[in-house]
mmJSON file of the N, C-alpha and C atoms, coordinates in Angstrom:
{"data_MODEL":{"atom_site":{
"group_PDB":["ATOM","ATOM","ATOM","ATOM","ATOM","ATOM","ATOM","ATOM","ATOM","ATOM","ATOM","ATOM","ATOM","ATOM","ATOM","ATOM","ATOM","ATOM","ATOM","ATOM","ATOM","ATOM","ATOM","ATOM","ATOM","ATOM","ATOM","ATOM","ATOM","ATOM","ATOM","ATOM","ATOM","ATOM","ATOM","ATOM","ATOM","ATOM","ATOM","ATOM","ATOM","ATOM","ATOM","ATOM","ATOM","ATOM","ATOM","ATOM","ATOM","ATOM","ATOM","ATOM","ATOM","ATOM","ATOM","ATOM","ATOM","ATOM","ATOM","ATOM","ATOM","ATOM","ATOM","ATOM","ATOM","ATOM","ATOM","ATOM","ATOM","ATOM","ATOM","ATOM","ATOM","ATOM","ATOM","ATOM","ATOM","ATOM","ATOM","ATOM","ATOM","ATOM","ATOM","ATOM","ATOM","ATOM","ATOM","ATOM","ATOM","ATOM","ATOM","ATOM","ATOM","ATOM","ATOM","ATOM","ATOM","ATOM","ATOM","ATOM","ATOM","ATOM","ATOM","ATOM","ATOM","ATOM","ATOM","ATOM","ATOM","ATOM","ATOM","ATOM","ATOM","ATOM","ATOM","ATOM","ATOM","ATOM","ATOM","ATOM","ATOM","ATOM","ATOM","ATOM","ATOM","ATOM","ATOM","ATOM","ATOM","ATOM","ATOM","ATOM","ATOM","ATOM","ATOM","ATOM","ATOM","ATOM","ATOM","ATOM","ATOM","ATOM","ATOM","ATOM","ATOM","ATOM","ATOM","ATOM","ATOM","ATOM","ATOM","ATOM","ATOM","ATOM","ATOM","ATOM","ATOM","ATOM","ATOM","ATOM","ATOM","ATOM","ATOM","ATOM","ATOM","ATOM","ATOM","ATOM","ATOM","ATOM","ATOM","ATOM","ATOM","ATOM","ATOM","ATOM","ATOM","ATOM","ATOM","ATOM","ATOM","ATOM","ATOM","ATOM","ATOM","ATOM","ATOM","ATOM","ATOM","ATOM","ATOM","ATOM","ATOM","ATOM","ATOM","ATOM","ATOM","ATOM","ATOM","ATOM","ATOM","ATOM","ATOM","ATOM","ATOM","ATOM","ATOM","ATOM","ATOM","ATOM"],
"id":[1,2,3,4,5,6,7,8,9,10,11,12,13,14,15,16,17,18,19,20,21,22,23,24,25,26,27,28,29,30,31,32,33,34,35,36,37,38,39,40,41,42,43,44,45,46,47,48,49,50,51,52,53,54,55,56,57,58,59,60,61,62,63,64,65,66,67,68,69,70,71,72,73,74,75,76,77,78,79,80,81,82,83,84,85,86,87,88,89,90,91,92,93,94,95,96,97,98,99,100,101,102,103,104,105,106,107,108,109,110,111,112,113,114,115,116,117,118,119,120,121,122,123,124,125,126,127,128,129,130,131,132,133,134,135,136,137,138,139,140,141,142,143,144,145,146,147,148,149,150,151,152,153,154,155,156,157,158,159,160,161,162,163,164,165,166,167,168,169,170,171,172,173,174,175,176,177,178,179,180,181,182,183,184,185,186,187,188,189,190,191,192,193,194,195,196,197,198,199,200,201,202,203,204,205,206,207,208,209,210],
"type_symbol":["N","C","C","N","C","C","N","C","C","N","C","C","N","C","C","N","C","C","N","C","C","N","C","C","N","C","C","N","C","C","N","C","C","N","C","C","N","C","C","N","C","C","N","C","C","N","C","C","N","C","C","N","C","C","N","C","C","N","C","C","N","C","C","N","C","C","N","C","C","N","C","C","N","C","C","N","C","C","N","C","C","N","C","C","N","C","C","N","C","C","N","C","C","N","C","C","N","C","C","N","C","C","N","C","C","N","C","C","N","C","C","N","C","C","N","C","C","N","C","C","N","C","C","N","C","C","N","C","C","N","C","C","N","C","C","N","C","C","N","C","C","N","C","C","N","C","C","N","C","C","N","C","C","N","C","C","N","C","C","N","C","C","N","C","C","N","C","C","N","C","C","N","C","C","N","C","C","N","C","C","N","C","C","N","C","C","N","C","C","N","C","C","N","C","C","N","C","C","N","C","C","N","C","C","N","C","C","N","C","C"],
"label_atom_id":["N","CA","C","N","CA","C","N","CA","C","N","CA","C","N","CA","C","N","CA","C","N","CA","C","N","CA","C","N","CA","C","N","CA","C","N","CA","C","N","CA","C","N","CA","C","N","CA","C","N","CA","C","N","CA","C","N","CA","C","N","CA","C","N","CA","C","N","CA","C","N","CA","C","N","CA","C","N","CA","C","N","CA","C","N","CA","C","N","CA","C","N","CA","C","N","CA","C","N","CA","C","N","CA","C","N","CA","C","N","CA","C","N","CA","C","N","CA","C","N","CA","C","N","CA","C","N","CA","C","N","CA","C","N","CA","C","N","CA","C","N","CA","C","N","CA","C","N","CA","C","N","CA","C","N","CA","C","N","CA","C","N","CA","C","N","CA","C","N","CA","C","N","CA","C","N","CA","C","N","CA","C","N","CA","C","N","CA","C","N","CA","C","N","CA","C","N","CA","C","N","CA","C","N","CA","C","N","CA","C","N","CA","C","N","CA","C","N","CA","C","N","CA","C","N","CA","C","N","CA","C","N","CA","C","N","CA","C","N","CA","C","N","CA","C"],
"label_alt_id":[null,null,null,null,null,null,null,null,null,null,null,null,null,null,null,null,null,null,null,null,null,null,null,null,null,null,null,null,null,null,null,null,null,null,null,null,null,null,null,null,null,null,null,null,null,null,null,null,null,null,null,null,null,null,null,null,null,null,null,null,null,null,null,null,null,null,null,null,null,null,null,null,null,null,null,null,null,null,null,null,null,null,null,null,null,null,null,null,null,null,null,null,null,null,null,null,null,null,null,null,null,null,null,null,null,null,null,null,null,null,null,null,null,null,null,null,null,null,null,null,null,null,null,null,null,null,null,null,null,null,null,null,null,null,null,null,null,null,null,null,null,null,null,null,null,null,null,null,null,null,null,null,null,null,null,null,null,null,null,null,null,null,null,null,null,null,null,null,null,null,null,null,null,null,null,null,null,null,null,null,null,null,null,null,null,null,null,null,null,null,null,null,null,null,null,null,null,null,null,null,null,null,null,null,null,null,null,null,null,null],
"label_comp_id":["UNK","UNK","UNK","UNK","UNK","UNK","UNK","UNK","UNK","UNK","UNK","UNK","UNK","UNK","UNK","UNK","UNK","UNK","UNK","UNK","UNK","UNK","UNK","UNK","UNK","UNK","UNK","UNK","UNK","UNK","UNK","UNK","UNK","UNK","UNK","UNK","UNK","UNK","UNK","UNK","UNK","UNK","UNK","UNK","UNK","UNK","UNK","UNK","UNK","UNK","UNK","UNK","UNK","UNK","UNK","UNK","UNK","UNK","UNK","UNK","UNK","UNK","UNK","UNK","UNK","UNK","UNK","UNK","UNK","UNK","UNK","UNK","UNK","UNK","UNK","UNK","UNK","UNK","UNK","UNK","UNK","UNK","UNK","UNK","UNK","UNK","UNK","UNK","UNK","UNK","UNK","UNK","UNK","UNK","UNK","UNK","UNK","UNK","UNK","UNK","UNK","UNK","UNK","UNK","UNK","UNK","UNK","UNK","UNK","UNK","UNK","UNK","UNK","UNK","UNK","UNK","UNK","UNK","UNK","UNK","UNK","UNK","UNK","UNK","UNK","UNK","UNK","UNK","UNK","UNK","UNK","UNK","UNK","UNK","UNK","UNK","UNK","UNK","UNK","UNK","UNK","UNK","UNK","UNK","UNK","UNK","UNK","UNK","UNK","UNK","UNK","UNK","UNK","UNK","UNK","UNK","UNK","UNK","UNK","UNK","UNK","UNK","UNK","UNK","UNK","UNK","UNK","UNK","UNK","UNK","UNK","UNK","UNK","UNK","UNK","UNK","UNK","UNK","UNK","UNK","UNK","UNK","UNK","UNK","UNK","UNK","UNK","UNK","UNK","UNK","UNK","UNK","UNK","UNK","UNK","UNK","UNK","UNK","UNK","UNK","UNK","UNK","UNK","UNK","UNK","UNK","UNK","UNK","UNK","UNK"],
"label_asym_id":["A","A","A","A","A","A","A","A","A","A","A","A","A","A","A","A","A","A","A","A","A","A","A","A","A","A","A","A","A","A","A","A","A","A","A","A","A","A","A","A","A","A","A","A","A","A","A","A","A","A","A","A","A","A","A","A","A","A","A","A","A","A","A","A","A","A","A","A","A","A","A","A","A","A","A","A","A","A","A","A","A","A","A","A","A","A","A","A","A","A","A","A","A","A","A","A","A","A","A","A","A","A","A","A","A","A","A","A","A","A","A","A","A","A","A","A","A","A","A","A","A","A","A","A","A","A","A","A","A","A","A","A","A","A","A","A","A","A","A","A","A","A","A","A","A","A","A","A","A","A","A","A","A","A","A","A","A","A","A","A","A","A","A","A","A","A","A","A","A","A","A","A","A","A","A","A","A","A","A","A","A","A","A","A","A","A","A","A","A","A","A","A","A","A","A","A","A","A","A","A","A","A","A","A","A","A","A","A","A","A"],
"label_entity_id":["1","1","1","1","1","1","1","1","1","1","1","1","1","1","1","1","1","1","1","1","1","1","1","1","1","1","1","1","1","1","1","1","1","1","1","1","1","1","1","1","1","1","1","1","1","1","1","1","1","1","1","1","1","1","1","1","1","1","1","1","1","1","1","1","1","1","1","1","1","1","1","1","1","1","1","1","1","1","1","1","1","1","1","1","1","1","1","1","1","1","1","1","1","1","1","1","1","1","1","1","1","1","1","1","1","1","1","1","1","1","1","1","1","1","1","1","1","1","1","1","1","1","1","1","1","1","1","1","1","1","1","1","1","1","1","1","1","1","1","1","1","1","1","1","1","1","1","1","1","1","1","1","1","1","1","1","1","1","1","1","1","1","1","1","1","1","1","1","1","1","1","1","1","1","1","1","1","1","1","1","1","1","1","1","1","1","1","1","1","1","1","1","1","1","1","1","1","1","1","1","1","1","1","1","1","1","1","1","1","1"],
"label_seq_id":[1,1,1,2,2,2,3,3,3,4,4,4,5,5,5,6,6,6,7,7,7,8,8,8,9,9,9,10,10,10,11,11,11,12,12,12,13,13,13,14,14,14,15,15,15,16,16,16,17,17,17,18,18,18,19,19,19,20,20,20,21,21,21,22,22,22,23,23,23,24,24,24,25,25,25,26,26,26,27,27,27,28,28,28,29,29,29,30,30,30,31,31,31,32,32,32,33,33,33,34,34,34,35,35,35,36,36,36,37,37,37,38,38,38,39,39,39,40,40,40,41,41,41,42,42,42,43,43,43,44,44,44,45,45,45,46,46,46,47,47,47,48,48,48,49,49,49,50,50,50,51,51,51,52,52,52,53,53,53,54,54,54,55,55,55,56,56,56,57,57,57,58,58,58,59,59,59,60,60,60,61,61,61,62,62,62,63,63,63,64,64,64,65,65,65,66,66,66,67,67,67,68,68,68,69,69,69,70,70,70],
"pdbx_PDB_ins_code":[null,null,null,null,null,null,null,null,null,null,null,null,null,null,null,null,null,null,null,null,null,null,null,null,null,null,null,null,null,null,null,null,null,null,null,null,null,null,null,null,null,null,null,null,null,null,null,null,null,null,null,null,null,null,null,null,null,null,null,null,null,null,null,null,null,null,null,null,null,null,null,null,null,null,null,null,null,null,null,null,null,null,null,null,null,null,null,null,null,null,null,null,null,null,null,null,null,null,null,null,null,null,null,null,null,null,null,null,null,null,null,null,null,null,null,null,null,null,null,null,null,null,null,null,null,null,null,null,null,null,null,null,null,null,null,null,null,null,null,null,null,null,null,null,null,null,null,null,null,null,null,null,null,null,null,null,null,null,null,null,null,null,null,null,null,null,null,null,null,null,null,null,null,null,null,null,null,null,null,null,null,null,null,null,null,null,null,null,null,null,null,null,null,null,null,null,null,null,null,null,null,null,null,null,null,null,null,null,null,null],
"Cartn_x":[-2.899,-4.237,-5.017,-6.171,-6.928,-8.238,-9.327,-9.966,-10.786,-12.142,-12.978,-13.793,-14.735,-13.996,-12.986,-12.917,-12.029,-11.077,-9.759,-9.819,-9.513,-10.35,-9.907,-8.512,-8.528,-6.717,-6.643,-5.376,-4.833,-4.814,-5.836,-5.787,-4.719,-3.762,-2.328,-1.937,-1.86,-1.532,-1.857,-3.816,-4.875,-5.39,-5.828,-6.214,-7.251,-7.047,-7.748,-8.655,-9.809,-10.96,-11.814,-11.875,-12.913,-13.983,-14.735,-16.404,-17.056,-17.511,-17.51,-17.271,-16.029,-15.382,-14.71,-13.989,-13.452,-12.475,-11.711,-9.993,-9.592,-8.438,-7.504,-6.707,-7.182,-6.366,-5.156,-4.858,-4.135,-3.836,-2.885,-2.928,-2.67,-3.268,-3.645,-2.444,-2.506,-1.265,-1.853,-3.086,-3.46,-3.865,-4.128,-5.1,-4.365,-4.929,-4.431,-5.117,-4.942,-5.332,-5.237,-6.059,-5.452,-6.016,-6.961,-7.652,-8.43,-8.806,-10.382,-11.182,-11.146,-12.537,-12.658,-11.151,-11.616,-11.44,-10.868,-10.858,-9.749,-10.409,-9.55,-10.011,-8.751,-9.104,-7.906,-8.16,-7.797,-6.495,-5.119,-4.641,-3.332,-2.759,-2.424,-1.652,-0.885,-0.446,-1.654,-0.889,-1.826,-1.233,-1.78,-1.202,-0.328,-0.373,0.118,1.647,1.942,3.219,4.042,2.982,3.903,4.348,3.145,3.836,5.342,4.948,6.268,7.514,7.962,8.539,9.143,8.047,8.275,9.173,8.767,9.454,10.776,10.683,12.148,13.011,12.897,13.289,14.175,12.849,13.414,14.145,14.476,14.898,16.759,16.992,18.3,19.021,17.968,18.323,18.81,18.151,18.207,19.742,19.699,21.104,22.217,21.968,22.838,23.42,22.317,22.376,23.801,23.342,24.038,25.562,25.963,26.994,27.849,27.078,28.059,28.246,27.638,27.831,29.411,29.199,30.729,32.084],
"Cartn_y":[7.008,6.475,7.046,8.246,8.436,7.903,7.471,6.595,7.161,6.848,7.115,5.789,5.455,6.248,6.48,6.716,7.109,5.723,5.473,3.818,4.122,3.5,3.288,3.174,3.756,3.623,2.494,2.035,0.996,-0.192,0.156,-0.131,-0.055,1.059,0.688,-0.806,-0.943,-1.767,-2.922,-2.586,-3.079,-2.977,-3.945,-3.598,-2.83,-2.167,-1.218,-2.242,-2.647,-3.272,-2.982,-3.556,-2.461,-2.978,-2.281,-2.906,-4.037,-3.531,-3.992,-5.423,-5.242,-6.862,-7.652,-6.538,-7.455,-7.843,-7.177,-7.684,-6.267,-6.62,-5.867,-4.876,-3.452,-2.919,-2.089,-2.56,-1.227,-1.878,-0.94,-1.449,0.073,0.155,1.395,2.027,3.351,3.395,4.641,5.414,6.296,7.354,8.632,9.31,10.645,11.977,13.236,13.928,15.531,16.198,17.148,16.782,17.23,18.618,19.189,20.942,20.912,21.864,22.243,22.324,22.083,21.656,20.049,19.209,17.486,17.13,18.099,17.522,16.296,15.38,14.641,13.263,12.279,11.679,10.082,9.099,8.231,7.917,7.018,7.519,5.807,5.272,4.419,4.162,2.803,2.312,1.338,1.97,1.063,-0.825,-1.527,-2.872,-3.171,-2.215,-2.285,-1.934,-1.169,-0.223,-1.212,-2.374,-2.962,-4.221,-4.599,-5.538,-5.494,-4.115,-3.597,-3.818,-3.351,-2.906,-4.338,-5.543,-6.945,-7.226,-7.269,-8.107,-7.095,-6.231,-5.448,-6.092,-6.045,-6.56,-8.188,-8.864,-10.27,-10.733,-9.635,-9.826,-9.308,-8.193,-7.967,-9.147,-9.255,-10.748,-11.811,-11.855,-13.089,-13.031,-12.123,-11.513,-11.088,-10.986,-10.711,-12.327,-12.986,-14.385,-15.27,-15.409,-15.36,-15.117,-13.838,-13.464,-13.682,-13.919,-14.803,-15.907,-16.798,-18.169,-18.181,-16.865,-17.527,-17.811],
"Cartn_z":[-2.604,-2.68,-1.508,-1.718,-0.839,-0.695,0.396,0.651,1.897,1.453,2.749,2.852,4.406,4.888,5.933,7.097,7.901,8.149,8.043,9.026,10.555,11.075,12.403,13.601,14.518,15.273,15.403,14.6,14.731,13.468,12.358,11.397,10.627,10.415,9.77,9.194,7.881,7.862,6.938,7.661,7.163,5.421,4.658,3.666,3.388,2.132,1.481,0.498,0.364,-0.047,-1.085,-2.405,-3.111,-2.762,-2.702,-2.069,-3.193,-4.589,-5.902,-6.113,-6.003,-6.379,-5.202,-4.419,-3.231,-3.178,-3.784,-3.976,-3.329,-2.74,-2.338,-3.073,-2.826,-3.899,-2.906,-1.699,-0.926,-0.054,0.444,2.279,2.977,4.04,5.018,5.662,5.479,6.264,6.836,7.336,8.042,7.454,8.465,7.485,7.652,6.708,6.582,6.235,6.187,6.078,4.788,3.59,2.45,2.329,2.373,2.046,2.871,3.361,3.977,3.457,2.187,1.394,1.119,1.242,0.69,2.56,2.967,5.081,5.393,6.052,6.588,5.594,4.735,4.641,4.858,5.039,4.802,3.732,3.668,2.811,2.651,1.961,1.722,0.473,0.261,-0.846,-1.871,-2.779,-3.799,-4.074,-4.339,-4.257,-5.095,-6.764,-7.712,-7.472,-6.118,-5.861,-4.983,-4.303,-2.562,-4.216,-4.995,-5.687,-6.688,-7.562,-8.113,-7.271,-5.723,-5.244,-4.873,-4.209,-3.778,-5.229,-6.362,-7.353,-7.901,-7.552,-8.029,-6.616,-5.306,-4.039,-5.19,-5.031,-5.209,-6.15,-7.222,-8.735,-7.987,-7.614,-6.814,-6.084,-4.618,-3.722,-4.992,-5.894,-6.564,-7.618,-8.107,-8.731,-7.891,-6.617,-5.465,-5.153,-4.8,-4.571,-6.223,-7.009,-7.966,-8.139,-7.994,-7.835,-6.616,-5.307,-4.524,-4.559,-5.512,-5.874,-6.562,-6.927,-8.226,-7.835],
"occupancy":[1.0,1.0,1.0,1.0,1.0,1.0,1.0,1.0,1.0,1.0,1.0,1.0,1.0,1.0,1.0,1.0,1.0,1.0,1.0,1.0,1.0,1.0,1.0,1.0,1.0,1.0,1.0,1.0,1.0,1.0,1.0,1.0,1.0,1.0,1.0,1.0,1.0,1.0,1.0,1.0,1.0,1.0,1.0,1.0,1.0,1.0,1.0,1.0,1.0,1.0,1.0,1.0,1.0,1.0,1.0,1.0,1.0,1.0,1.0,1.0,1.0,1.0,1.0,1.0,1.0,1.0,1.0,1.0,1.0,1.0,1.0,1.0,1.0,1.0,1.0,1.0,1.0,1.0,1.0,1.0,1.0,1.0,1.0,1.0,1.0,1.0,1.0,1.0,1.0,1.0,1.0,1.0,1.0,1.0,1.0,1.0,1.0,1.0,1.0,1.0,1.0,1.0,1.0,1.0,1.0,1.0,1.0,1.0,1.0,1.0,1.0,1.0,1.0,1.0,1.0,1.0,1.0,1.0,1.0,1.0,1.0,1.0,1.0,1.0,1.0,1.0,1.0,1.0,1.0,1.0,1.0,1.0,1.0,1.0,1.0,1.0,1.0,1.0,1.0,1.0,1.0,1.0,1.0,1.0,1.0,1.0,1.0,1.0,1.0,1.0,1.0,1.0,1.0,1.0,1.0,1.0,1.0,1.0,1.0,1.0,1.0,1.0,1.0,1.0,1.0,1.0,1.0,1.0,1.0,1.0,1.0,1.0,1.0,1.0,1.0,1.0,1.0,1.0,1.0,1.0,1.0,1.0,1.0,1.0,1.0,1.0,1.0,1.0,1.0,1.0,1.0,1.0,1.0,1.0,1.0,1.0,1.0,1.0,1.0,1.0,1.0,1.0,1.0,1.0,1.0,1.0,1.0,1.0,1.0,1.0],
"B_iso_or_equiv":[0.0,0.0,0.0,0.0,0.0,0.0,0.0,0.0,0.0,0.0,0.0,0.0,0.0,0.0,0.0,0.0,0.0,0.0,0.0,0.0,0.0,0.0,0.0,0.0,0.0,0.0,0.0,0.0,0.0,0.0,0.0,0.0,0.0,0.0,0.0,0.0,0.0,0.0,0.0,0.0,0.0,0.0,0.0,0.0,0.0,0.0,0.0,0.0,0.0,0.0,0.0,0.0,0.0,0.0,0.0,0.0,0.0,0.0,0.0,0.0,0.0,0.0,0.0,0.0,0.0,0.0,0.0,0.0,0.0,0.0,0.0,0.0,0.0,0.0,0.0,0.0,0.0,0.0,0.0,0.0,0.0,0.0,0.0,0.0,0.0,0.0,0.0,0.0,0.0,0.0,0.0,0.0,0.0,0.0,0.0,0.0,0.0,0.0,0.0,0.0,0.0,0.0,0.0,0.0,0.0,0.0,0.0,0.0,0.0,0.0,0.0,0.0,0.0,0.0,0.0,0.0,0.0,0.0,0.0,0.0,0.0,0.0,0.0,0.0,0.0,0.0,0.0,0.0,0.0,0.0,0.0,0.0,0.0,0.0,0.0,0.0,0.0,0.0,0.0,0.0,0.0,0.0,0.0,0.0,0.0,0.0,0.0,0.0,0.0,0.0,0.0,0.0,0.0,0.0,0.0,0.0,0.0,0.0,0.0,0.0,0.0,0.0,0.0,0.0,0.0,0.0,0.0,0.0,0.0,0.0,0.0,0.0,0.0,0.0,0.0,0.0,0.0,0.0,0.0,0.0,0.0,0.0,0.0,0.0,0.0,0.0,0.0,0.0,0.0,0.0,0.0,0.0,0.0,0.0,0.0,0.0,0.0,0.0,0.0,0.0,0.0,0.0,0.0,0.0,0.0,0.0,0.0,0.0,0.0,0.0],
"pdbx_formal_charge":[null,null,null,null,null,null,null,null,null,null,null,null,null,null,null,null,null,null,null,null,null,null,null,null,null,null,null,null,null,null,null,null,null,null,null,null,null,null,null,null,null,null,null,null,null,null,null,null,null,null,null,null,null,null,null,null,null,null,null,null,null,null,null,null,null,null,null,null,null,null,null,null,null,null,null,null,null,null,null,null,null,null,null,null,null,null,null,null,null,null,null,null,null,null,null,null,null,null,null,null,null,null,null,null,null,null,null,null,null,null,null,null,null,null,null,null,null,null,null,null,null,null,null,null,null,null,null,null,null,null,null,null,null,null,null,null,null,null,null,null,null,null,null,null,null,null,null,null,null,null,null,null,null,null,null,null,null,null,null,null,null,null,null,null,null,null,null,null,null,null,null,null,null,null,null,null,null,null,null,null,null,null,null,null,null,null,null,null,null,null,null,null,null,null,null,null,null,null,null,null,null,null,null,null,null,null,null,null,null,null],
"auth_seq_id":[1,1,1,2,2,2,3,3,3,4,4,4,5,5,5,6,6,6,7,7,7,8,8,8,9,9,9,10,10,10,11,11,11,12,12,12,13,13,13,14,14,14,15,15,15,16,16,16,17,17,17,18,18,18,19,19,19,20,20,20,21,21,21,22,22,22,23,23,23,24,24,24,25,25,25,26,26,26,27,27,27,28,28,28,29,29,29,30,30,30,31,31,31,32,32,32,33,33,33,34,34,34,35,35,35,36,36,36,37,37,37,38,38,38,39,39,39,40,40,40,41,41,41,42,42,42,43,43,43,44,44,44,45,45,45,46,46,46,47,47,47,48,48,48,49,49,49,50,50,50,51,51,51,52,52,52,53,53,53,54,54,54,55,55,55,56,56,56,57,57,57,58,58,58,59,59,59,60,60,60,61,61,61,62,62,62,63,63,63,64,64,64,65,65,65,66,66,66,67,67,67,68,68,68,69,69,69,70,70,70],
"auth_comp_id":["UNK","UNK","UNK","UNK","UNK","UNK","UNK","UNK","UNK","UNK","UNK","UNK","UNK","UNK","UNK","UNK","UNK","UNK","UNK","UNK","UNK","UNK","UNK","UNK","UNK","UNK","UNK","UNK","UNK","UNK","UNK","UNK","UNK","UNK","UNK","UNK","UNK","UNK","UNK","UNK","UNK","UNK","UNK","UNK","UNK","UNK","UNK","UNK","UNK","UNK","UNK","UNK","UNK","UNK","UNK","UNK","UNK","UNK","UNK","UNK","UNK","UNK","UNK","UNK","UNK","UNK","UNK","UNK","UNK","UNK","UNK","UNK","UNK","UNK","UNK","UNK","UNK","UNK","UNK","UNK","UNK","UNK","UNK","UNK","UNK","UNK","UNK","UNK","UNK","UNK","UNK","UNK","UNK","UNK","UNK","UNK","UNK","UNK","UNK","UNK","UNK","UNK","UNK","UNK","UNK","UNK","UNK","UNK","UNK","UNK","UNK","UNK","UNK","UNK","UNK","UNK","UNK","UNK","UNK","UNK","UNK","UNK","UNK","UNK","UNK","UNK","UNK","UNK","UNK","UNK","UNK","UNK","UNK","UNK","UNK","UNK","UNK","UNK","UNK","UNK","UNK","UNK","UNK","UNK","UNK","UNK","UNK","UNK","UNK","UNK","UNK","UNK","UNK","UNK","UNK","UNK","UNK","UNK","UNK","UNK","UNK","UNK","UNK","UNK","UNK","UNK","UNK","UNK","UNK","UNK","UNK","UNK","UNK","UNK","UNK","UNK","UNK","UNK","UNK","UNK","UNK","UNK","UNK","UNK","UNK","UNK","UNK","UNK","UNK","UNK","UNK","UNK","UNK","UNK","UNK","UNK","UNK","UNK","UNK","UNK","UNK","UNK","UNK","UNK","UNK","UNK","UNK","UNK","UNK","UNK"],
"auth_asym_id":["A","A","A","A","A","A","A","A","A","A","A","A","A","A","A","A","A","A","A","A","A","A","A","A","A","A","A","A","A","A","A","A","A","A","A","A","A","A","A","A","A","A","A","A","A","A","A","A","A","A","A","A","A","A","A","A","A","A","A","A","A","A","A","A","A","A","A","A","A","A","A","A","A","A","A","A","A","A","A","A","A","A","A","A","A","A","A","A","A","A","A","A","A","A","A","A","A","A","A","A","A","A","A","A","A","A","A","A","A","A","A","A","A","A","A","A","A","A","A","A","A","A","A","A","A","A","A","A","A","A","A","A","A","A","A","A","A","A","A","A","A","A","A","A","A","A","A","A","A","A","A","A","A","A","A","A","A","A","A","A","A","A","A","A","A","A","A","A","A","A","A","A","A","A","A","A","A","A","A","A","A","A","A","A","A","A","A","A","A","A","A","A","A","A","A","A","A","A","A","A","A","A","A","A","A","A","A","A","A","A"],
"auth_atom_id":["N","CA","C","N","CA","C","N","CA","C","N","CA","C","N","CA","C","N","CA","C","N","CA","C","N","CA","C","N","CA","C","N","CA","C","N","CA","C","N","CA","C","N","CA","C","N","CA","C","N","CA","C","N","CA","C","N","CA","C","N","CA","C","N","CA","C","N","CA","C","N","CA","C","N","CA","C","N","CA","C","N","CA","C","N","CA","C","N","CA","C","N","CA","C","N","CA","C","N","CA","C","N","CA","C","N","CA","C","N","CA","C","N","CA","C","N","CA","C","N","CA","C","N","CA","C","N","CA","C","N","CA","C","N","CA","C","N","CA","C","N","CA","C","N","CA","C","N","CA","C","N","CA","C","N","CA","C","N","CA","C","N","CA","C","N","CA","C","N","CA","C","N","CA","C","N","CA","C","N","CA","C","N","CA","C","N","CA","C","N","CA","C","N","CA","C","N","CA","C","N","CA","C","N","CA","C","N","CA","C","N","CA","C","N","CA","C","N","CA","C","N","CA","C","N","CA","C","N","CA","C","N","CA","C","N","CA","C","N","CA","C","N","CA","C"],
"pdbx_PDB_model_num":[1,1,1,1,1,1,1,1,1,1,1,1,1,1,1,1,1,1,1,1,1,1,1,1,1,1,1,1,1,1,1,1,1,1,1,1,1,1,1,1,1,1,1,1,1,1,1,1,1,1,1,1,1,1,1,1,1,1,1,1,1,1,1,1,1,1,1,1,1,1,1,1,1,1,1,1,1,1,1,1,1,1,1,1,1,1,1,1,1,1,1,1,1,1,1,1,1,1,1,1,1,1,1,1,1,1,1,1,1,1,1,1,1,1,1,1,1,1,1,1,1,1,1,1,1,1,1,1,1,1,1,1,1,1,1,1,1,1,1,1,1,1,1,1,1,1,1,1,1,1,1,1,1,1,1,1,1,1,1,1,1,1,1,1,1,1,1,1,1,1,1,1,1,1,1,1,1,1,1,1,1,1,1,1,1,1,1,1,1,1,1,1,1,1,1,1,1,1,1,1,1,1,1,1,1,1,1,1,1,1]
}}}
């Protein structure tokens, strides 16, 4: 997910904002350097990816959890 514009040092971390509506679509993780024609830009996870990743996480723990019960 690239994003302008710039975030600020120390922002890491920070959410990515749609202006529009105002929900969170990201979170910041710093910026790069993609061509010398698009320059330096801003660059991050999308929310759709930290959420996928949280519920595949908790679905394991939870089946992990499970199986040491038995």
């Amino acid at each position: 997910m690239h994003f302008q514009p710039l975030p600020t040092t120390g922002s890491s971390g920070g959410p990515i904002v749609d202006e529009s509506t105002g929900a969170v679509v990201g979170v910041m993780l710093g910026t790069r350097m993609d061509s010398s024609v698009e320059g330096v830009r801003g660059w991050g996870v999308p929310a759709e990816t930290i959420f996928e990743v949280r519920t595949e996480r908790l679905m394991v723990n939870s089946t992990l959890t499970r199986l040491s019960d038995v």
